[in-house]
C-alpha positions as CSV (number, residue, x, y, z in Angstrom):
1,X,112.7,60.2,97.6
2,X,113.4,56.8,95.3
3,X,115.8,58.5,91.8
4,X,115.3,56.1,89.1
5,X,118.4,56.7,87.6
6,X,118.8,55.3,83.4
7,X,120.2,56.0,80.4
8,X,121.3,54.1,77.4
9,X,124.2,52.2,76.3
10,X,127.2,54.5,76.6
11,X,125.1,57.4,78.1
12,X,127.4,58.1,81.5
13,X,125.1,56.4,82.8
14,X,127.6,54.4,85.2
15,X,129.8,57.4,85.5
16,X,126.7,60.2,86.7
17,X,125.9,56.5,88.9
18,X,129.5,57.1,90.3
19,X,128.9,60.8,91.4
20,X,125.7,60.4,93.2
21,X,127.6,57.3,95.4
22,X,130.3,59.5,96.0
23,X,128.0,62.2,97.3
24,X,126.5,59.6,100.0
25,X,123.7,58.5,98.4
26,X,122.9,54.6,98.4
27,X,122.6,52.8,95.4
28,X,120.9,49.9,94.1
29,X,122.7,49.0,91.1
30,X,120.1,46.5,88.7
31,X,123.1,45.0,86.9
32,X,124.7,43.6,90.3
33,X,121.5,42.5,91.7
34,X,120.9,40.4,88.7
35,X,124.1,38.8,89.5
36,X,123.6,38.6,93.4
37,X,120.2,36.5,92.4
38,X,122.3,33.7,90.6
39,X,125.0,33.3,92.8
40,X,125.8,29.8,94.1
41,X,123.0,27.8,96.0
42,X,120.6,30.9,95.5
43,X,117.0,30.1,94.5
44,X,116.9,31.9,91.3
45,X,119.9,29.0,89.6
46,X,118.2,26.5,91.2
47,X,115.2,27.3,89.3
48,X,117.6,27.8,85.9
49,X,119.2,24.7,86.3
50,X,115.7,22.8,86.6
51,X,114.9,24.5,83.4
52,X,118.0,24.4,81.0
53,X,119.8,21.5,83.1
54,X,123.4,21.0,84.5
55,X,125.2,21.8,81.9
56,X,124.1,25.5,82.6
57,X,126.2,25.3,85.1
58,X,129.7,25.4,86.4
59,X,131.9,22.8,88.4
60,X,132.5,25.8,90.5
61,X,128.3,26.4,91.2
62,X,128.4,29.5,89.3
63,X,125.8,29.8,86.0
64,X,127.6,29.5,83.0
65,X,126.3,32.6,81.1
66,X,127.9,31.9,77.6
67,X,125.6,28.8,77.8
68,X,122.6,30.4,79.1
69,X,123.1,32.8,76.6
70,X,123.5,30.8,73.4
71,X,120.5,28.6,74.7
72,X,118.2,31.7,74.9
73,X,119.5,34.3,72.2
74,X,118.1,32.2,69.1
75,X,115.1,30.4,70.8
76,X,112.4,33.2,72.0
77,X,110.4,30.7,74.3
78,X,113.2,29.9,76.0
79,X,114.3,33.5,76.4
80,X,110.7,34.3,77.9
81,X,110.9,31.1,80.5
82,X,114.6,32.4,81.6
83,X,113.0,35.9,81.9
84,X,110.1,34.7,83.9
85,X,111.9,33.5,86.7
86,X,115.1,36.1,86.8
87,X,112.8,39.2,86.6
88,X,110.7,38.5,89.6
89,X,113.9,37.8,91.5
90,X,115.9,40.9,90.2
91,X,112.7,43.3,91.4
92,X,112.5,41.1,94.6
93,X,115.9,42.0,95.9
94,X,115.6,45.7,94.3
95,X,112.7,46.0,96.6
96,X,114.1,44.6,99.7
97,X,117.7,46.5,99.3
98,X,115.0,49.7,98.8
99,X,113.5,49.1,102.2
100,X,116.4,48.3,103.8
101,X,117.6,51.8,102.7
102,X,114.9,53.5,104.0
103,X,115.0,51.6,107.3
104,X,118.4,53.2,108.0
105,X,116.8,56.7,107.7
106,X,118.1,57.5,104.0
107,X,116.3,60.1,102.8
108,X,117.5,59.7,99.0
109,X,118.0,56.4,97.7
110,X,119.2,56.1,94.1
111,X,118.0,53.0,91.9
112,X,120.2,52.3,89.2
113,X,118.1,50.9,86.5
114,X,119.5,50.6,82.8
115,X,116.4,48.9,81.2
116,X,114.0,51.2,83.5
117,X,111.9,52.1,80.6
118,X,111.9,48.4,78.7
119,X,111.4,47.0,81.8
120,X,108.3,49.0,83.0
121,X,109.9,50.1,86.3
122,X,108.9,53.5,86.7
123,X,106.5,52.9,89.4
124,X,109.1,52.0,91.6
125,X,110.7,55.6,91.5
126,X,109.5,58.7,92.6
127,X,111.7,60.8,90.1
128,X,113.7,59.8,86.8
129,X,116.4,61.2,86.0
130,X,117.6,60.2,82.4
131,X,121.6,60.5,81.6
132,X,121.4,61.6,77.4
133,X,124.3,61.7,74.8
134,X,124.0,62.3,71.1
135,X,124.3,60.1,69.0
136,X,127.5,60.6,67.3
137,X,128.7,60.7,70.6
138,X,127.2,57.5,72.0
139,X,128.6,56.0,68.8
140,X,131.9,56.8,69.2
141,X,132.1,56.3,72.9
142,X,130.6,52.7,72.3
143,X,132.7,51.7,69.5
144,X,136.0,52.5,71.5
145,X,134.8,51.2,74.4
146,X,133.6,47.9,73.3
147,X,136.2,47.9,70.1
148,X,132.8,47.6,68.3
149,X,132.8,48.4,64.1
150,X,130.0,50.8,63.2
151,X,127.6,48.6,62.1
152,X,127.8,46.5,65.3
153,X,127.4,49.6,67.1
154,X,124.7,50.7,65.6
155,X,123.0,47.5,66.3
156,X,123.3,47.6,70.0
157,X,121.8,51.1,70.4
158,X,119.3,50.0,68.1
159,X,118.6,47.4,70.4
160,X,117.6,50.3,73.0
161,X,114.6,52.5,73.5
162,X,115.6,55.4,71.3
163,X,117.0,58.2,73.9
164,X,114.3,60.7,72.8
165,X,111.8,58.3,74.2
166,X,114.0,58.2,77.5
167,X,113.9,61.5,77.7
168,X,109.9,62.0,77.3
169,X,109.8,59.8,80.7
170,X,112.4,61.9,82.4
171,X,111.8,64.1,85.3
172,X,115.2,65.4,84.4
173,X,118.1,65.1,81.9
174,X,121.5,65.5,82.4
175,X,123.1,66.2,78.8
176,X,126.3,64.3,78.9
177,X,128.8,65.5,75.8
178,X,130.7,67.8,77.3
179,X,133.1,67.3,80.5
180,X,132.9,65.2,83.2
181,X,133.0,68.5,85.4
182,X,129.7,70.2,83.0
183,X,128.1,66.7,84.3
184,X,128.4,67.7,87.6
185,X,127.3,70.5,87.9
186,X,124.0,69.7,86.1
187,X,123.7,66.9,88.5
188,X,124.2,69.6,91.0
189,X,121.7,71.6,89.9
190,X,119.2,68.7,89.2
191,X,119.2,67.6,92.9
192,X,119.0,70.7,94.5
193,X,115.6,71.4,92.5
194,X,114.5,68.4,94.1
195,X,115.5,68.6,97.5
């Protein structure tokens, strides 16, 4: 069984992420795999630095994301070519860590997906499980964790799927305002339905 696991920004998404590794399940985290897929001499930042030229990157081979973001925030094409080849590669490498999973005989493999929804990605899952917060909640927890005002807070989570949305698609919720320890045990209960 493939767990698409997703949430929103400043969910406990990372931290429900966290408790399935520590029970033995493998994960495929999206947010390293997009950085495995521009490391040094890899494909994908040769194909960047065809596109946006050298000065995207670093004298030690690494991309220089401050400049590949200010290049593509304000310019929409350019945001569309720079997704166009990192997407591709980012599923690419989901897939083969996937198989490689299930070639060692895991029966469970969790794929850690923050933009699951935005990104289309739910036919790669079997079961989505959806890590939910309320919003006062994801508010506060974003603007001390980030040392965000409210209105730039607001913005990011704006930015998102609405969590309602998220949680139409979902298999499963896990309702994260309480306790770390009220977490658990409805991830408890969540995969033992499903075993």
């Amino acid at each position: 069984m493939i767990i698409g696991l997703t949430g929103s920004i400043a969910s406990g998404k990372s931290t429900v992420s966290k408790m399935l590794e520590d029970l033995g399940y493998p994960i495929i985290d999206a947010d390293l795999v997009a950085r495995k897929v521009v490391e040094p001499g890899s494909e994908t930042l040769k194909e960047i630095e065809a596109l946006f030229g050298s000065e995207v990157i670093r004298d030690d081979g690494t991309m220089n994301r401050e400049k590949v973001g200010a290049l593509i925030f304000s310019d929409p094409v350019k945001r569309k070519q720079m997704n166009d080849i990192i997407h591709p590669a980012i599923r690419a490498e989901m897939l083969r860590q996937r198989s490689a999973f299930m070639a060692e005989g895991h029966q469970t493999i969790v794929m850690d997906i923050p933009l699951l929804f935005e990104s289309k990605l739910q036919h790669f899952v079997d079961k989505i499980l959806v890590v939910s917060v309320t919003e006062d909640n994801q508010l506060s927890r974003l603007m001390e964790r980030n040392g965000l005002n409210e209105k730039d807070a607001r913005a990011r989570i704006g930015s998102q799927l609405p969590m309602s949305v998220k949680e139409e698609g979902a298999d499963a919720v896990i309702y994260n305002n309480g306790t770390i320890e009220e977490t658990a045990q409805q991830l408890t209960g969540i995969l033992k339905q499903w075993q």
